[in-house]
C-alpha positions as CSV (number, residue, x, y, z in Angstrom):
1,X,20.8,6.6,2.7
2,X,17.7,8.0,4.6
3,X,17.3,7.3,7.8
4,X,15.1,4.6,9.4
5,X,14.8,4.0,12.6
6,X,11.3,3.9,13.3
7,X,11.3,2.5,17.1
8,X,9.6,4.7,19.2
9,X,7.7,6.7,16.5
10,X,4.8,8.7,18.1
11,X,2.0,9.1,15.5
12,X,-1.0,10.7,15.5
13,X,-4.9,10.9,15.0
14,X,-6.4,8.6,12.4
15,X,-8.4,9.2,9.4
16,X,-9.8,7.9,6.3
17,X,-8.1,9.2,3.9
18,X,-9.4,9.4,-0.1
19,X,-8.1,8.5,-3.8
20,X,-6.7,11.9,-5.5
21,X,-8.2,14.6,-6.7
22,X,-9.7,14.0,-10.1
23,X,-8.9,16.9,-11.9
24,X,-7.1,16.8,-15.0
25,X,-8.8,13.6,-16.2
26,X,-10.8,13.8,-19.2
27,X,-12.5,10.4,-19.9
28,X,-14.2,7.5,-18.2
29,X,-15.0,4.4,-19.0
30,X,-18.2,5.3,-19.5
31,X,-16.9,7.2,-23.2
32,X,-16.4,4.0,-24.9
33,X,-12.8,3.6,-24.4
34,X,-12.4,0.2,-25.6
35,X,-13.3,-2.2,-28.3
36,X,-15.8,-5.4,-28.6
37,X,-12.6,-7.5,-30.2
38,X,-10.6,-6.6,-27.0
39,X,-13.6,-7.7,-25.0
40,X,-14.0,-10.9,-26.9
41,X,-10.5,-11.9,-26.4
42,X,-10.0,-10.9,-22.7
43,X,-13.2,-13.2,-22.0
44,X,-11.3,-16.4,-23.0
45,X,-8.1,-15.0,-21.9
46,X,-10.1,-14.4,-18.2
47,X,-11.5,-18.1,-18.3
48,X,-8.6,-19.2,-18.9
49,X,-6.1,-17.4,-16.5
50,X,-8.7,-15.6,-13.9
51,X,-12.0,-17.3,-13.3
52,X,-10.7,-19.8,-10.8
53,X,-9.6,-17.1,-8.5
54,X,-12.3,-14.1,-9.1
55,X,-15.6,-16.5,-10.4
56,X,-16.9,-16.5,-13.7
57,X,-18.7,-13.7,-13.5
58,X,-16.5,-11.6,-12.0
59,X,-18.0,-12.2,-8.3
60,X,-15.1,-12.6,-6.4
61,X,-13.7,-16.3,-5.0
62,X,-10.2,-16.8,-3.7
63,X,-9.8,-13.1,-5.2
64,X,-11.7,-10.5,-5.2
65,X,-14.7,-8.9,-7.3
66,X,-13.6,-7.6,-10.5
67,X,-17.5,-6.3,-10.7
68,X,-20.0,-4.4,-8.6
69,X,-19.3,-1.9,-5.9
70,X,-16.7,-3.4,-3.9
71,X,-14.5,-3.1,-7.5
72,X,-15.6,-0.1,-8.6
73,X,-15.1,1.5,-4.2
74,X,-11.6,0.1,-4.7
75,X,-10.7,0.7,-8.2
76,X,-13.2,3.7,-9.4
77,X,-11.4,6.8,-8.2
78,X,-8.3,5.4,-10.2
79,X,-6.4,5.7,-14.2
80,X,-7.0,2.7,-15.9
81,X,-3.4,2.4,-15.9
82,X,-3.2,1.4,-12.6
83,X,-5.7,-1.8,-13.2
84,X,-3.3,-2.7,-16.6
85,X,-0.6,-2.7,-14.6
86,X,-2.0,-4.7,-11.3
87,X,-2.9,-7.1,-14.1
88,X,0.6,-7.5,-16.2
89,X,3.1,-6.9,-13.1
90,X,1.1,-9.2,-10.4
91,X,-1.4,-11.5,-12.3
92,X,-2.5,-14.3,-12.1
93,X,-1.5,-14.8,-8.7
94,X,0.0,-18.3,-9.5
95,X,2.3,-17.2,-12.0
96,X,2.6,-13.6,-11.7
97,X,4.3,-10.9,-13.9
98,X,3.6,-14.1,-16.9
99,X,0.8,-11.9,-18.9
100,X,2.0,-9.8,-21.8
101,X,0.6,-5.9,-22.0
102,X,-1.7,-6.6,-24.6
103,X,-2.9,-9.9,-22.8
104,X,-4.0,-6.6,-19.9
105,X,-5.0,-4.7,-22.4
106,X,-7.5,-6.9,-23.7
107,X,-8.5,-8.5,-19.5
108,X,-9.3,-4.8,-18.8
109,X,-11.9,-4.7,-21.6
110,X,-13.2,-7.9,-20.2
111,X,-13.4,-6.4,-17.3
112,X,-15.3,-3.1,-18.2
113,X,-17.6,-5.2,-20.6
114,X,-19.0,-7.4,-17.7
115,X,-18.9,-4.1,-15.7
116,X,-22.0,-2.2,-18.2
117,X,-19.5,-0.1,-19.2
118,X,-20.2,0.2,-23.3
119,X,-17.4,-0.8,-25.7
120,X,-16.4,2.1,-28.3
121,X,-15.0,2.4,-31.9
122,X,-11.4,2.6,-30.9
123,X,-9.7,0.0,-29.0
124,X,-8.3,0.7,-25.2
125,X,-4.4,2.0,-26.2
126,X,-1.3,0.0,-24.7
127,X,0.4,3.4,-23.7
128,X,0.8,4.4,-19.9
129,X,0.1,8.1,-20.2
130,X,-2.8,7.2,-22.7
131,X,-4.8,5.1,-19.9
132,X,-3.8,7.6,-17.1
133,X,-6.1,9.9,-19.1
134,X,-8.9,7.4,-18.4
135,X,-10.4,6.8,-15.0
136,X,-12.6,3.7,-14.6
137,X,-15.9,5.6,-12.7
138,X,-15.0,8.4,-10.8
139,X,-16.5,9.1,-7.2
140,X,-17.3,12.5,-6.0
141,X,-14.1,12.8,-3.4
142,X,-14.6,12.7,0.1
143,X,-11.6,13.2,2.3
144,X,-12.2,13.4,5.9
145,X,-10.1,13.5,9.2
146,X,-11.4,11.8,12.1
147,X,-10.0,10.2,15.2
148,X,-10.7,7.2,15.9
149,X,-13.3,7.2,19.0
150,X,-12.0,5.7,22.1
151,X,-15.3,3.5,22.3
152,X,-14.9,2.4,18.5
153,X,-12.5,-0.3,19.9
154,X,-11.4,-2.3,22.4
155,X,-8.8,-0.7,24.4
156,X,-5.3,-0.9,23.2
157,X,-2.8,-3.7,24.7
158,X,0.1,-2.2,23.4
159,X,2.0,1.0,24.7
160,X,3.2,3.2,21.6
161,X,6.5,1.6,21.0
162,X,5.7,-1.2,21.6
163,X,3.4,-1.1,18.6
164,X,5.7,0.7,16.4
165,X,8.4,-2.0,17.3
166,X,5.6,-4.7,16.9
167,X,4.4,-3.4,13.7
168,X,5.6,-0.1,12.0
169,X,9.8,-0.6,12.3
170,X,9.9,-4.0,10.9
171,X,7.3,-3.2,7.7
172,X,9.6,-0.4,7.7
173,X,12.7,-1.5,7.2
174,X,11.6,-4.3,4.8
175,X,10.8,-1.4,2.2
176,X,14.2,-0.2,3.4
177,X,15.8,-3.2,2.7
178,X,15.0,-2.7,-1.3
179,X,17.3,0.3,-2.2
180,X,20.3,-2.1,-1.7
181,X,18.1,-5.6,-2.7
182,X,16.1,-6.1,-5.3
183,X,13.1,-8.2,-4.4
184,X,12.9,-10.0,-8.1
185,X,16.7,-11.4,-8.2
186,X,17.0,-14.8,-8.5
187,X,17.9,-16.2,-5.6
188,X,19.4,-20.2,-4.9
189,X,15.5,-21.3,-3.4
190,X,16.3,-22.1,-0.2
191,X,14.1,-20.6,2.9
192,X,15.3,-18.5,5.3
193,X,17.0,-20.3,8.0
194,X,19.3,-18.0,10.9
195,X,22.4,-19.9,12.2
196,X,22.9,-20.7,15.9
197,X,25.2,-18.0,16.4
198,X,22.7,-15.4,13.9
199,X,20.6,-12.3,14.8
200,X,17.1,-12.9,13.5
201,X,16.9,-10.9,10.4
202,X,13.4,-8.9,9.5
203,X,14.4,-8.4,6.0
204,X,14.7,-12.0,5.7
205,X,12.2,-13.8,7.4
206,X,9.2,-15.0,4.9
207,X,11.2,-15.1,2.3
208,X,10.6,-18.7,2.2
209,X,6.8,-18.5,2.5
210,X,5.9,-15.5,0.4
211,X,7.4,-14.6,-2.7
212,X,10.1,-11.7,-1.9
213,X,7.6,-9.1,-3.7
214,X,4.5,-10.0,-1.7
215,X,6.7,-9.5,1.3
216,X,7.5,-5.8,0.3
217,X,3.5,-5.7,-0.3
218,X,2.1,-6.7,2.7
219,X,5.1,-4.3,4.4
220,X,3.6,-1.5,2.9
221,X,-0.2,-2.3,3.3
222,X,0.5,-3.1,7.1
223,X,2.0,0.5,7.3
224,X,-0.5,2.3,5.6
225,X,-3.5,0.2,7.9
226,X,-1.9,-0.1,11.0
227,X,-1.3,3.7,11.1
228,X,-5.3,4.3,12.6
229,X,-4.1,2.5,15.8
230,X,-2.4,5.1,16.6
231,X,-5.0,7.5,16.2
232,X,-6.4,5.4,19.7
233,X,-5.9,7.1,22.5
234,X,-3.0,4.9,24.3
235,X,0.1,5.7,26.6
236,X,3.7,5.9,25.2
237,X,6.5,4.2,26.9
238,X,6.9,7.2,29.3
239,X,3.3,7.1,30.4
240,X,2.2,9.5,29.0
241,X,-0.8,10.0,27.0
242,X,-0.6,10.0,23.2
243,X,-1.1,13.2,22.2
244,X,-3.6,12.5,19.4
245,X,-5.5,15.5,19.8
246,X,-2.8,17.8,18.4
247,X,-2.9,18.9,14.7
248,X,1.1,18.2,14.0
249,X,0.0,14.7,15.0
250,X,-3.1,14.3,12.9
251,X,-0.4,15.8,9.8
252,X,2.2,13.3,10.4
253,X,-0.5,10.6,10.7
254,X,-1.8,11.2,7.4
255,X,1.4,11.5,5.9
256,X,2.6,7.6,7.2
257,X,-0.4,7.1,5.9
258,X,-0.1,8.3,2.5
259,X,3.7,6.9,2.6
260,X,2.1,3.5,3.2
261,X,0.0,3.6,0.3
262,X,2.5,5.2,-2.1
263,X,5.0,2.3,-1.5
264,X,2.1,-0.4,-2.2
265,X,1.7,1.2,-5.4
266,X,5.6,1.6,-6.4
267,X,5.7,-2.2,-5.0
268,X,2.5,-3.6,-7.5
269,X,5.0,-2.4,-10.3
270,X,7.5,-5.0,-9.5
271,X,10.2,-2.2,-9.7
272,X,12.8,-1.7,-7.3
273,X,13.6,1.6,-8.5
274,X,10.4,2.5,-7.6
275,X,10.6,1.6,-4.2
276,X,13.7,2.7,-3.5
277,X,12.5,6.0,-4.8
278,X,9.3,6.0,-2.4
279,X,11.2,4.7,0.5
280,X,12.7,8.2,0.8
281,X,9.2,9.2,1.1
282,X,8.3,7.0,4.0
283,X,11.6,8.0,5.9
284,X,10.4,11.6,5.9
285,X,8.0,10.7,7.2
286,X,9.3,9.2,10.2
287,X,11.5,11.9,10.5
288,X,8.8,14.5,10.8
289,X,7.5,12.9,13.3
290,X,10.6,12.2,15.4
291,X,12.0,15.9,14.7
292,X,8.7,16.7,17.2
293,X,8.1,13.9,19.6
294,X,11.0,11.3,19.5
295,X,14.1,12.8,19.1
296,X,14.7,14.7,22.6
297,X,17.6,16.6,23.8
298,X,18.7,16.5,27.7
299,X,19.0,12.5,27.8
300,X,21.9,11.2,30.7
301,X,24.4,8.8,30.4
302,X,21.8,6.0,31.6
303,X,19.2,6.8,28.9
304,X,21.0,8.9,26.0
305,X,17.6,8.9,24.2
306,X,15.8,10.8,26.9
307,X,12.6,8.8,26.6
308,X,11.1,10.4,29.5
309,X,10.9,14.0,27.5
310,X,9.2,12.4,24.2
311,X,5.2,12.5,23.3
312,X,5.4,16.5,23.9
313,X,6.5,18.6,21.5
């Protein structure tokens, strides 16, 4: 079992950081890649099962644009395997995971058609490492590393631990909590309620509002965009300064970062397999960090932890 115990964690300066590297891919969606009959069907299938949520043209309502440059900034720099797959495992957002592969299949062409992308002879294949050949409308890649500037925001209300406790430990150890839990068991429908005599329970909580995936998906998104606060030049516990103009911290920034995102993605396929397997991933992480800044010899019997030696290396 990796560890997790992220209280504490001292992370580092924030960036932007982009989709992969594009090599390797050899079509777009601009070669034609599906057909006109996948098209026709995923236009009543989308009427039927999409347009309340993301408008009959594709604009965006409750959900958002599945046209235009917000879709293409989220969703261009990706295989069209990842879109199938948003759609079968997570879709529509009523009744989700309730779409067959073809049913995808056939949205996605929808999706492209509406999108000026221009049908082809053959239709868009069903098979995963068939659409991770194709990416939707590559981006020339722009990864940059930037701290966040200390007049960019208001200044920070929260010492370092307290934001990791506030916000990184708890989004945490719900991804934690899937290696022995999986998220789509049935459970017996009744919320979350802790006895009188009951520690409040992280794992638990919101089980009752969200469904138990969501949970696991807003855990990860919080992890991967909360990571740029602490990037903002703020004081840990101790008093001292965050030391976000070191390197180390900038690399173990990026890497939460990057953890963050990985676990959304292993989370969207409704696979707890896949999440466990990533949550190793995010406990490195954390324990890069802590090897560095947290985790301090030289403590005393009153404070074991030595918190007065961490946020120097």
């Amino acid at each position: 079992m990796p560890r997790h115990l992220l209280s504490g964690l001292v992370l580092f300066v924030v960036a932007v950081v982009s989709s992969p590297a594009l090599q390797g891919q050899g079509r777009t969606a601009r070669d034609g890649v599906y057909s006109g009959a996948q098209a026709t069907r995923g236009q009543a299938l989308f009427k039927d099962k999409c347009a309340a949520c993301h408008g009959e043209m594709l604009e965006g309502l409750l959900g958002p644009p599945l046209a235009g440059d917000e879709f293409l900034k989220a969703w261009g720099n990706q295989p069209l395997s990842e879109l199938v797959n948003k759609i079968e495992k997570t879709m529509p957002q009523s009744e989700p995971g309730t779409l067959t592969r073809p049913q995808a299949i056939d949205l996605v062409a929808h999706i492209l058609q509406t999108g000026k992308f221009p049908a082809g002879q053959a239709a868009l294949p069903e098979g995963e490492d068939a659409l991770k050949q194709v990416m939707l409308a590559p981006a020339a890649p722009a990864a940059t590393l930037s701290p966040v500037a200390s007049h960019a925001v208001p200044a920070p209300a929260a010492n370092l631990a307290q934001l990791m406790r506030g916000i990184l430990f708890p989004s945490s150890n719900l991804i934690f909590e899937v290696q022995g839990h999986d998220p789509g068991e049935k459970k017996d429908g009744k919320p979350y309620e802790p006895g009188a005599n009951d520690n409040f329970s992280w794992a638990q909580w919101g089980a009752g509002i969200y469904s138990p995936w969501e949970v696991i998906d807003y855990a990860a998104l919080a992890i991967a965009d909360a990571a740029p606060l602490l990037l903002v030049p703020r004081r840990c516990e101790n008093g001292r300064a965050v030391p976000v103009d070191n390197d180390d911290w900038n690399r173990f920034t990026l890497e939460l970062i990057e953890a963050g995102k990985a676990a959304y993605k292993a989370s969207q396929s409704r696979n707890q397999e896949a999440v466990s397997d990533v949550s190793n991933q995010l406990a490195d992480a954390c324990l890069h960090c802590h090897e560095v800044y947290r985790d301090k010899p030289g403590g005393t019997t009153a404070d074991p932890s030595n918190k007065a030696a961490r946020c120097v290396r």
